[in-house]
ROTOR-341963 format. One line per 8 residues: for each residue x, y, z of C-alpha. Coordinates in steps of 0.2 Angstrom, whole numbers. Example, Ala and Ser with C-alpha at 12.3 -4.5 7.8 and 13.67 -1.06 7.14 Angstrom:
BEGIN
62:-22:39  68:-5:36;
This chain:
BEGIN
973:-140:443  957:-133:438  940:-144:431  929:-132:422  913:-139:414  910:-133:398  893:-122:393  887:-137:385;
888:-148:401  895:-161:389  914:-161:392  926:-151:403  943:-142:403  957:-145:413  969:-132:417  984:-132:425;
1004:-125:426  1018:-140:426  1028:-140:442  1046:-133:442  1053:-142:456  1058:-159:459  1051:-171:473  1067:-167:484;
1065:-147:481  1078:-144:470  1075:-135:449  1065:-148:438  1077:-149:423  1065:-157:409  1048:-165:408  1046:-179:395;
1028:-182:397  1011:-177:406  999:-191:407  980:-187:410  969:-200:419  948:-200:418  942:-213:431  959:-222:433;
961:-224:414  972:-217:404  965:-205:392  979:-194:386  998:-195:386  1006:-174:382  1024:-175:377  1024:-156:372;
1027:-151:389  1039:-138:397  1044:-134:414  1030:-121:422  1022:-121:406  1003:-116:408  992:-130:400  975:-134:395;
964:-151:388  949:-151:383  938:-170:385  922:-169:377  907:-179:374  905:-184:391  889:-194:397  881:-186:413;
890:-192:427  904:-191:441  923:-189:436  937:-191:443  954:-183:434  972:-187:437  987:-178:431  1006:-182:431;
1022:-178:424  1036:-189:420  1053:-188:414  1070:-198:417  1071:-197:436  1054:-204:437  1035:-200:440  1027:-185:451;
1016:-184:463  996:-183:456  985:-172:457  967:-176:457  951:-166:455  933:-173:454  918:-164:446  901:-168:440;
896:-167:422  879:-166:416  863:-153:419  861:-152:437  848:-143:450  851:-139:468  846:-149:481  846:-144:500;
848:-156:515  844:-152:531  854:-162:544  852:-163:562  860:-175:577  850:-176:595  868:-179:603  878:-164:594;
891:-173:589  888:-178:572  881:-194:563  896:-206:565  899:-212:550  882:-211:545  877:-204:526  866:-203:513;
871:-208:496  864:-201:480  865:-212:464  859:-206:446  848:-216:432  864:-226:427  867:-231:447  882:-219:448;
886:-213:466  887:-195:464  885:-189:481  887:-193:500  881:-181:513  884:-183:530  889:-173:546  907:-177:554;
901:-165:569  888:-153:578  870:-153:580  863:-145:565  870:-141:547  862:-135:531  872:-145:513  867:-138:495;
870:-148:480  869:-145:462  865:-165:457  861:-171:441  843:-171:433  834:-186:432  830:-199:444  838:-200:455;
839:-212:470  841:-207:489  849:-222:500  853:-222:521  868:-230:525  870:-235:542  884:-227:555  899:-234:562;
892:-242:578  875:-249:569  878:-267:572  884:-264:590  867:-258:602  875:-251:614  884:-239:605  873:-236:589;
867:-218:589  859:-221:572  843:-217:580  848:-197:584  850:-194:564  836:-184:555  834:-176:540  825:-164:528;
827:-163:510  822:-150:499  819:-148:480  828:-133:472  814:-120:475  813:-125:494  799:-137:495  801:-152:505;
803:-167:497  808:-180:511  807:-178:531  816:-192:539  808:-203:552  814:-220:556  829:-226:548  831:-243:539;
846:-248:524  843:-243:509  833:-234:497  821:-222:506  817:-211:490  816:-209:470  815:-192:465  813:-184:449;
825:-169:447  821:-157:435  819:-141:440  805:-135:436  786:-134:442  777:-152:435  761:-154:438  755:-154:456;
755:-172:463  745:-180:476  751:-195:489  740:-205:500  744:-207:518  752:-223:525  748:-237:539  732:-232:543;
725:-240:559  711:-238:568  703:-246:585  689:-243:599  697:-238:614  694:-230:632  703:-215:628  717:-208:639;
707:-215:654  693:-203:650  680:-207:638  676:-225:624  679:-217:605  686:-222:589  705:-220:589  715:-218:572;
733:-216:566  743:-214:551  761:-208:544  762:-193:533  766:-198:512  783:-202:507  782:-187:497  777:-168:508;
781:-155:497  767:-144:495  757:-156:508  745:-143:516  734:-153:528  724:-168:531  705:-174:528  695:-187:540;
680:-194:534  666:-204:543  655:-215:538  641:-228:545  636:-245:540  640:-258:528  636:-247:514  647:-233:521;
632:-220:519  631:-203:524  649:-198:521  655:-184:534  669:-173:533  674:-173:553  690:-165:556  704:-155:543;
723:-158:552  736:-147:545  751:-155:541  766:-148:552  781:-159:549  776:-172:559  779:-191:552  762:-198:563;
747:-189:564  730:-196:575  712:-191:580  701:-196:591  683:-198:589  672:-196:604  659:-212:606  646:-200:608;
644:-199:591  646:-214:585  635:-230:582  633:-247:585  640:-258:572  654:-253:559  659:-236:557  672:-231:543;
685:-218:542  695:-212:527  708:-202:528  715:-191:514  731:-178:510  726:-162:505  741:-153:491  742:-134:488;
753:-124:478  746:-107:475  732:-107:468  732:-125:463  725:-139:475  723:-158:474  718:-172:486  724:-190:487;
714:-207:484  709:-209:502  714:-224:513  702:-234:524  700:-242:541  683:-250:547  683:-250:567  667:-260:576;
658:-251:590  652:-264:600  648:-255:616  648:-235:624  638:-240:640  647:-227:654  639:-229:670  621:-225:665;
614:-240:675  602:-227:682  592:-227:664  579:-240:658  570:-244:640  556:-254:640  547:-266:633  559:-269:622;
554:-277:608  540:-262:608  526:-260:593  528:-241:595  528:-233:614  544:-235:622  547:-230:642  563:-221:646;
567:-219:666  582:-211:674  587:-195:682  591:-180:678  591:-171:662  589:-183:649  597:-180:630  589:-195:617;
593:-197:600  586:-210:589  595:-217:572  592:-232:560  604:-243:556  610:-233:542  614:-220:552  600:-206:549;
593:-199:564  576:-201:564  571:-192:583  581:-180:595  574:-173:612  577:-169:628  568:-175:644  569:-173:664;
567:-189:674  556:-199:661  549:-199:643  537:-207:631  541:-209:614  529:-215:601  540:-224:587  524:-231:579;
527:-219:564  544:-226:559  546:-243:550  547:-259:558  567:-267:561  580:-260:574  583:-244:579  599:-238:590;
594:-224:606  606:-216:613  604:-207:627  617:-194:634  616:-190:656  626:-183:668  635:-199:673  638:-204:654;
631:-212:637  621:-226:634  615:-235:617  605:-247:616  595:-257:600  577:-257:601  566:-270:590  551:-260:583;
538:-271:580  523:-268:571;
């Protein structure tokens, strides 16, 4: 039996030649009828039928959707055994998935099922074995919904291997539309399928988090991290904003991270450059297709820097409060910066062993110094009197 859908993607034809045997193998004298089923209903009953007779039926009007057709003949001896073909009816555009399993052997029960606007499963994708495979679709237009469903051993820990499934997805003209990470029940993804080029869209980033830190047992530093949108396709890289203060002034653009595939992306901000106080950072995703570009709404995480001493115990401010000349002592080669609260740098110069620097000129309130040696970093407030 054949299913061909029709130009219209609105109905179908069934094609198919009766059978001339019987069951046991012997000549099939007679047929008195040949009952078509659509989705285990009934839908036509042909009593025009002859023995290895070629036939055809149209059924038209069909809503998009998945079908499944049954055909059997009957005559006095009884029924045959049916046939059954499946087919999807409606517009449709390809979609690609990408599967992979860390232990080779496939996913183990383990699937993603694809249901259309009227919640009709109309797909299931999985790997029965291997490491890698590659499945294209044609699936209906529309939304559509993207749902994991678990493997055979998920409830048992010891032998789940949920956890070595992974997955891309790709819209019809290649671009990646999902890129697994952590797997949970469920719907992980709404997709819009169409087929052609909409207007270029922009997601945020996810879970951004941010803390002081001693970094990697080397240097104190603002650490952030955040997971990639739901959405990558045409995701081209990542922006990181700081800024200083409780008006978040003097935004500043401080690192671009290009988007590699990766589901968590971080960075690293050395405490050399930071302040005292409460430091923002925004990150953004950064969208281009061609010639066209857009950025996301940027997400924000406020981290408090509290303290960036580094063994500089060898250098000295006084007096402190001061009403404009302020000692610095230490050794070595000396680099001082001076900043308001607001984060504008007010003074920078170097010094060897010792300097005297006359703040008089500068407004009366706190000031942050900072002062970089060979053993580390020290920032310290200093009350400017007047």
């Amino acid at each position: 039996m054949q299913v061909i859908e029709n130009n219209n993607f609105k109905g179908v034809k069934l094609q198919w030649t009766n059978p001339t045997l019987t069951v046991e193998g012997s000549d099939l004298s007679s047929i008195t009828s040949v009952t078509i089923r659509r989705n285990f209903e009934v839908i036509a009953e042909l009593t025009d039928a002859q023995v290895g007779a070629d036939m055809e039926f149209e059924d038209n009007d069909l809503e998009p959707g998945l079908y499944e057709y049954a055909i059997f003949v009957t005559n006095e001896a009884g029924i045959s055994r049916t046939t059954y073909r499946s087919i999807l009816v409606g517009e449709k555009c390809d979609i690609t998935f990408q599967l992979h399993d860390d232990g080779g052997n496939g996913w183990k029960g383990a699937a993603i099922s694809v249901t259309s606007e009227s919640g009709q499963r109309i797909a299931i994708i999985g790997m029965s074995e291997g490491a890698e495979q590659t499945v294209t679709l044609p699936l209906l237009k529309g939304n559509l919904n993207f749902i994991w469903n678990h493997g055979w051993y998920h409830t048992s820990e010891e032998y789940d291997t949920d956890f070595e499934c992974s997955f891309s997805i790709l819209d019809f003209d290649g671009n990646e539309l999902y890129s697994s990470g952590e797997l949970e029940d469920g719907v992980f993804m709404t997709y819009e399928n169409n087929c052609e080029q909409g207007p270029l869209t922009c997601y945020p980033v996810q879970n951004l988090q941010g803390e002081y830190q001693w970094h990697e047992d080397d240097e104190f530093g603002a650490y952030i991290s955040w997971n990639r949108p739901e959405i990558t396709a045409n995701l081209h890289h990542f922006r990181v904003v700081r800024s200083i203060g409780a008006y978040k002034s003097g935004d500043e653009l401080i690192a671009e991270i290009p988007y590699d595939g990766n589901s968590i992306y971080d960075y690293f901000d050395n405490a050399y450059d930071l302040f005292l106080g409460n430091v923002y950072y925004s990150v953004n995703c950064v969208y281009i297709r061609g010639e066209e570009q857009c950025e996301s709404e940027y997400w924000d995480v406020m981290i408090g820097i509290t303290n960036v001493d580094e063994n500089t115990s060898n250098v000295s401010l006084y007096p402190n409060p001061t009403n404009g000349l302020l000692n610095i002592e230490g050794q070595g080669t000396m680099h001082i910066s001076i900043s308001n609260l607001l984060g504008q740098k007010v003074c920078e110069t170097s010094a060897e062993d010792s300097a005297i620097l006359d703040l008089s000129g500068y407004g009366q309130g706190i000031y942050l110094v900072r002062i970089k040696t060979s053993d580390g970093v020290m920032v310290q407030k200093v009350n400017v009197r007047k």
